[in-house]
C-alpha positions in Angstrom: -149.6 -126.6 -79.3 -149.1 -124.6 -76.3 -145.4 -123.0 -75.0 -143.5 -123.6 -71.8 -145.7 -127.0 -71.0 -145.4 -128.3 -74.6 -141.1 -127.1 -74.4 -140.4 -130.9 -72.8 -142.5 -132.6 -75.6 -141.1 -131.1 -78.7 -137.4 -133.2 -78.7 -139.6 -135.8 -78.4 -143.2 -135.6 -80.4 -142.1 -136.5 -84.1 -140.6 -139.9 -82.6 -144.4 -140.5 -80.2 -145.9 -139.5 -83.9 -144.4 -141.9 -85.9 -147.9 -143.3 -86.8 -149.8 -139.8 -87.4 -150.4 -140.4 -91.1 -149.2 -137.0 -92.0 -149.4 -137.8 -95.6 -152.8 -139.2 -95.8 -154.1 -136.7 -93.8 -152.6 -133.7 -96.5 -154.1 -135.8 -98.8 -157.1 -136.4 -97.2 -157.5 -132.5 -96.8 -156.7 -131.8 -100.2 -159.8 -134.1 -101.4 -161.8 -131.7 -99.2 -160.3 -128.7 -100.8 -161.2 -130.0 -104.3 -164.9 -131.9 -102.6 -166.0 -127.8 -102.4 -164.5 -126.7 -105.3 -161.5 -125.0 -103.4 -157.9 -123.9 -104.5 -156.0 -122.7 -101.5 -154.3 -119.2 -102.6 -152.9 -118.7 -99.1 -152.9 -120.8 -96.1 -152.4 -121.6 -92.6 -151.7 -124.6 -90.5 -152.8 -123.6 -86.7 -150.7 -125.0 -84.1 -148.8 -126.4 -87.0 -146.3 -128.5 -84.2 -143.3 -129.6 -85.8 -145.0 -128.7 -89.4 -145.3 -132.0 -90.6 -149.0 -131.4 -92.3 -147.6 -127.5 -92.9 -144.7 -129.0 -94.9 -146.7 -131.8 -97.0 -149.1 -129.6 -98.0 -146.2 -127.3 -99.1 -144.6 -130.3 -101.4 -148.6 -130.6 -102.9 -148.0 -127.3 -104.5 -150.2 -125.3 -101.7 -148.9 -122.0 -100.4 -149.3 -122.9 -96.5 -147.1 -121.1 -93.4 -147.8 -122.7 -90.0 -148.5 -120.7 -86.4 -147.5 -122.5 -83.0 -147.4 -120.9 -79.8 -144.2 -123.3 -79.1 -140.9 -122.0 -79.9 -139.6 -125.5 -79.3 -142.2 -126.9 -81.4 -141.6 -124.6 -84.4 -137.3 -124.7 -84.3 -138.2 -128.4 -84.9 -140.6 -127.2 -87.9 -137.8 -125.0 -89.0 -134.8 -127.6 -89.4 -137.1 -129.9 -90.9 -138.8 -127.7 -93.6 -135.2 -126.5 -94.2 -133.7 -130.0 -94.5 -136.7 -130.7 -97.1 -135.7 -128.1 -99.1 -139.2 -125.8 -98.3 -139.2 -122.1 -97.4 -141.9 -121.8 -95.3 -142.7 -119.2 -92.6 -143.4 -120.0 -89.2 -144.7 -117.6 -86.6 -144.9 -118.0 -82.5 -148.3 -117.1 -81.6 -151.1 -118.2 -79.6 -154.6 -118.8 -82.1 -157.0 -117.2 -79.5 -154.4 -113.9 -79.9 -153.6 -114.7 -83.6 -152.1 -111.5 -85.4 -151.7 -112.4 -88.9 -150.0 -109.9 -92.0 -152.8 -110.3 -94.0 -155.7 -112.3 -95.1 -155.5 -116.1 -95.9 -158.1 -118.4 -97.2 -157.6 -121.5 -96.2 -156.9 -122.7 -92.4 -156.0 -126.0 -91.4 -155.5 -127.6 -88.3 -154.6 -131.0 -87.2 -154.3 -134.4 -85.1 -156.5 -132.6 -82.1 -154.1 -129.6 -82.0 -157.5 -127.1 -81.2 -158.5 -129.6 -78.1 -155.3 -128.1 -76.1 -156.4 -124.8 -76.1 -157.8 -123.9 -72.8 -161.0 -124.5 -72.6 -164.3 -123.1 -74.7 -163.7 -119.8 -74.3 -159.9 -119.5 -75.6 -161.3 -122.1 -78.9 -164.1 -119.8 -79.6 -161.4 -117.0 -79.4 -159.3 -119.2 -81.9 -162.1 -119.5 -84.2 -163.0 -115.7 -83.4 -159.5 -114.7 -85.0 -158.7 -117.3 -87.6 -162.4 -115.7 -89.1 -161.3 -112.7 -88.8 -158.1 -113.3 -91.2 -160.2 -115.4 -93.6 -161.3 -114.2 -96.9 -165.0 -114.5 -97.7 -165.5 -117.9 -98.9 -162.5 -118.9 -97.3 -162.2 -122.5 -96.0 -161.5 -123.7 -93.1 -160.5 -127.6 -92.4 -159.8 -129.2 -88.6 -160.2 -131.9 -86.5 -160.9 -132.7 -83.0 -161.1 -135.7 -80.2 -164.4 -136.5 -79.6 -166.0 -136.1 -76.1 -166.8 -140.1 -76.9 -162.7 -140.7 -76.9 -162.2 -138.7 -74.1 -164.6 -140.7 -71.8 -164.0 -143.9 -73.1 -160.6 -144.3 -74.4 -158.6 -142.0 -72.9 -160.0 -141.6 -69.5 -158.1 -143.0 -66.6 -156.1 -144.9 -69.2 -152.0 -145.0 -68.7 -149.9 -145.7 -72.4 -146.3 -146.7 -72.7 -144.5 -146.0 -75.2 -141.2 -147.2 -75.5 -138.6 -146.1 -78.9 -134.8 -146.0 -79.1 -134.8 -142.5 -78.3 -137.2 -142.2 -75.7 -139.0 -144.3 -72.9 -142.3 -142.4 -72.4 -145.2 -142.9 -69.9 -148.4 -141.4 -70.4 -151.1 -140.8 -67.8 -154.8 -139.7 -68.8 -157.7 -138.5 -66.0 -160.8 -137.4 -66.6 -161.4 -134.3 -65.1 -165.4 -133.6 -63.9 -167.9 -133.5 -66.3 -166.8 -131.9 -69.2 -164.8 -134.3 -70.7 -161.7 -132.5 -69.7 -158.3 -134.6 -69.9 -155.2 -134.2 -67.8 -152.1 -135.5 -69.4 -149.0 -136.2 -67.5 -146.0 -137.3 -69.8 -142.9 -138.6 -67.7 -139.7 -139.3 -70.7 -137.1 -141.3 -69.6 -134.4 -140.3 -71.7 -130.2 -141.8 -72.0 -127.8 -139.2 -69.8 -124.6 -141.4 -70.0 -125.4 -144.6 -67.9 -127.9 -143.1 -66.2 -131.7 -142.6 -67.3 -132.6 -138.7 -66.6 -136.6 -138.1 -66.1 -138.7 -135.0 -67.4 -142.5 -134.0 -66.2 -144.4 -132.4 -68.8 -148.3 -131.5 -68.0 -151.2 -129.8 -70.1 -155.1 -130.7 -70.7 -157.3 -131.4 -73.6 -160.9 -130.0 -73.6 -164.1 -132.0 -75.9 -167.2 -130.6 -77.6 -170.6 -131.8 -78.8 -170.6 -131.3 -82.2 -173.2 -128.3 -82.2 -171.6 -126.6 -79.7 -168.5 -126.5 -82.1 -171.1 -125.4 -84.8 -172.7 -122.8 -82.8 -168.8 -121.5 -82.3 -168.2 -121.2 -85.6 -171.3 -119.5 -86.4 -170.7 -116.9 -84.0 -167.1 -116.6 -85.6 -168.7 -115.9 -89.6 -167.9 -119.2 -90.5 -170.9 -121.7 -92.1 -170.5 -125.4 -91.2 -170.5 -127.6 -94.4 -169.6 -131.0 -92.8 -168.4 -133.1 -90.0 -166.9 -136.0 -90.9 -165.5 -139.4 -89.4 -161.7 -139.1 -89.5 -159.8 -139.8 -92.7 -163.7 -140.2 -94.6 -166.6 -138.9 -96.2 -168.7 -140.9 -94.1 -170.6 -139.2 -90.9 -169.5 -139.5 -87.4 -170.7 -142.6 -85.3 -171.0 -142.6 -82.0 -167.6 -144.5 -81.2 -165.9 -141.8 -83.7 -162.7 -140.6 -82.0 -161.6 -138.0 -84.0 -163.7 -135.7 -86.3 -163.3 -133.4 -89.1 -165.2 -129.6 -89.5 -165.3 -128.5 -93.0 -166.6 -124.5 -92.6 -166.7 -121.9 -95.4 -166.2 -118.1 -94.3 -169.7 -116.4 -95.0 -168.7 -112.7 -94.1 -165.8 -110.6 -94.9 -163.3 -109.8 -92.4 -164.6 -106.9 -90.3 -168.5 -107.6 -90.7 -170.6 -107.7 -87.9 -172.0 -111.4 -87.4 -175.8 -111.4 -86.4 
């Protein structure tokens, strides 16, 4: 996730999330760990939100610690990890400027988190970094919306959502031709007897899959798969989510080619 844009969603995103599937998605990405014969060491869930995934992978017996560039977003992952009874280490950073201690060798990301960084430049950056942190033969596991879902699903489309807590409307536009999405969240939210309204704004950005390849090429990382969400099977063309398995194929430091 992002910072200041992102600092009106956080109160709010576990409750919009209610259906994420943060436990079958750990699992899910623990069947890929084991698919390519991988035991994380050390890992890290990028733009880890609220921690959700960071923390269930904790409770599998993984070593994870998440990074957000939302301080909002991450008190949230604090208090919860805490109230679970997991010490886990969250830092406030942004993944194209990611600074780690040391190596890891496993990253993770989740639920479309890499689509709201800003445009193809800042993920290659992302990509660039999280590399350079990675152990040779480390893996790397993510997702992201599909230029299909942004064109046809969430183009132009306007969602309500509507909990105890929170009455939230969401506005989508397709912005020019590369599958660029606006978002416009309004949250209607109890203030007494009155309702009190809050604007939040940010994009998401879509790639082909080969241009996502080519990306992590150029960051030392070796695509393995691309998968349909929550499979083994390949994307289709209606797929509106899909997973990158990549393996790190240089040590940090090495000049790619």
């Amino acid at each position: 996730m992002g910072n200041s844009e992102y600092a009106l969603f956080a109160p709010y995103y576990d409750v919009l999330m209610r259906d994420a599937q943060y436990e079958a998605r750990a699992d899910y990405f623990c069947e890929i760990f084991r698919r390519y014969g991988h035991t994380p060491k050390l890992g890290i869930d990028l733009a880890c939100g609220t921690g959700s995934l960071t923390i269930a992978l904790k409770k599998r017996g993984y070593d994870f610690y998440g990074v957000d560039a939302s301080p909002e977003m991450l008190s949230r992952a604090m208090e919860k990890s805490a109230q679970e009874g997991e010490s886990i280490l969250f830092l406030c950073q942004k993944l194209e400027r990611l600074d780690l201690f040391g190596t890891v060798d496993t990253a993770v990301s989740s639920l479309d988190s890499l689509n709201h960084l800003s445009g193809r430049r800042n993920l290659l950056r992302a990509f660039q970094k999280t590399g350079f942190f990675m152990e040779k033969g480390g893996l790397f596991v993510f997702d992201l919306n599909t230029v299909y879902k942004h064109r046809e699903v969430l183009s132009n489309n306007v969602y309500v959502y509507e909990t105890p807590e929170v009455y939230c409307v969401w506005q989508n536009t397709l912005s020019g031709e590369d599958a660029r999405v606006l978002i416009d969240l309004d949250f209607f939210h109890h203030e007494g007897e009155i309702y009190r309204r809050e604007h939040s704004h940010f994009s998401e950005y879509a790639y082909e899959i080969e241009d996502v390849r080519k990306m992590l090429e150029l960051s030392g990382f070796e695509t393995l798969d691309v998968f349909d969400d929550l499979s083994f099977d390949a994307p289709k063309k209606e797929s509106e989510r899909i997973v990158f398995a990549a393996r790190k194929t240089i040590q940090a430091g090495e000049k790619t080619n």
